[in-house]
N, C-alpha and C positions, 0 to 999 in steps of 0.2 A: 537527629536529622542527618547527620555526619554517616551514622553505621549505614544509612540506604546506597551511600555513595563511595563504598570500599574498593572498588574496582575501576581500573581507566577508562571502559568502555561506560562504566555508569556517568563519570563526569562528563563524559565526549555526550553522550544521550543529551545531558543535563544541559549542558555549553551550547549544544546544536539545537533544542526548543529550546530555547532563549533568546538566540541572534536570530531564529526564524520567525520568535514571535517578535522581536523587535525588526525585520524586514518588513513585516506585514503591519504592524503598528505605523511605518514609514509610508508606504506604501498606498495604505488607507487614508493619511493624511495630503499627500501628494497627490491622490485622485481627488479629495475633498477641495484643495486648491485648483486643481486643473478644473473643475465644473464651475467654481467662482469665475475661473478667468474666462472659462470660456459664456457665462452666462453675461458678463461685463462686455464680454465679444461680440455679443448677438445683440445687447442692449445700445453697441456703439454705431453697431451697422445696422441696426434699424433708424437711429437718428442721422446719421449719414444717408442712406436709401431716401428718407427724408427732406434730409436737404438739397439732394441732386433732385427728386421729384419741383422743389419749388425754383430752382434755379433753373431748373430746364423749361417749368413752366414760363418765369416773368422774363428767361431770357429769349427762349425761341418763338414766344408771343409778338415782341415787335420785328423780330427777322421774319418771323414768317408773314406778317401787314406789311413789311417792304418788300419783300418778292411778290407779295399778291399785285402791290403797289406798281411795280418792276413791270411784273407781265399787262395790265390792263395799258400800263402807259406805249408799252410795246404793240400794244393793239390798234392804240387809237394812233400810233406814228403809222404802225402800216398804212390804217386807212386812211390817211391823210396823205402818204405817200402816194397810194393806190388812186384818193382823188385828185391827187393835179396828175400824174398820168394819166388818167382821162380827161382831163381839163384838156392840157396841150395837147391830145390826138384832136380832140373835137375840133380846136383853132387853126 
């Protein structure tokens, strides 16, 4: 095994696919990690997207039946307002 590799430029070969198959061995596992984390990413913000869906629903549910609330009562003061101003023109 030894005689293939008599010359510096043979070991440089030898040394340099090596450390390149071990970048790429690194490499391929670091992207195997990064698709884990990012499918753990998507799995969180879907239950997140989730929870703001229900929070938005049971919380803007009752603000929005008090401003409904709000404006009717604001209606019925106008027109209550509006009738004793005609009350007291008429008197």
């Amino acid at each position: 095994m030894f005689e293939l590799y008599k010359t510096p430029a043979d070991i440089l070969y030898l040394v340099s696919s090596i450390s390149i198959a071990l970048v790429a061995l690194f490499l391929v596992i670091a992207l195997w990690n990064l698709i884990k984390i990012l499918r753990n990413a998507r799995l969180v913000s879907e239950k997140a997207k989730d929870t703001i869906d229900l929070v938005n629903h049971y919380l803007w549910q009752p603000i929005k039946i008090m401003l409904m609330l709000i404006e009717r009562l604001k209606d019925v003061q106008f027109t209550v307002n509006k009738a004793k101003k005609h009350s007291t023109k008429q008197s």
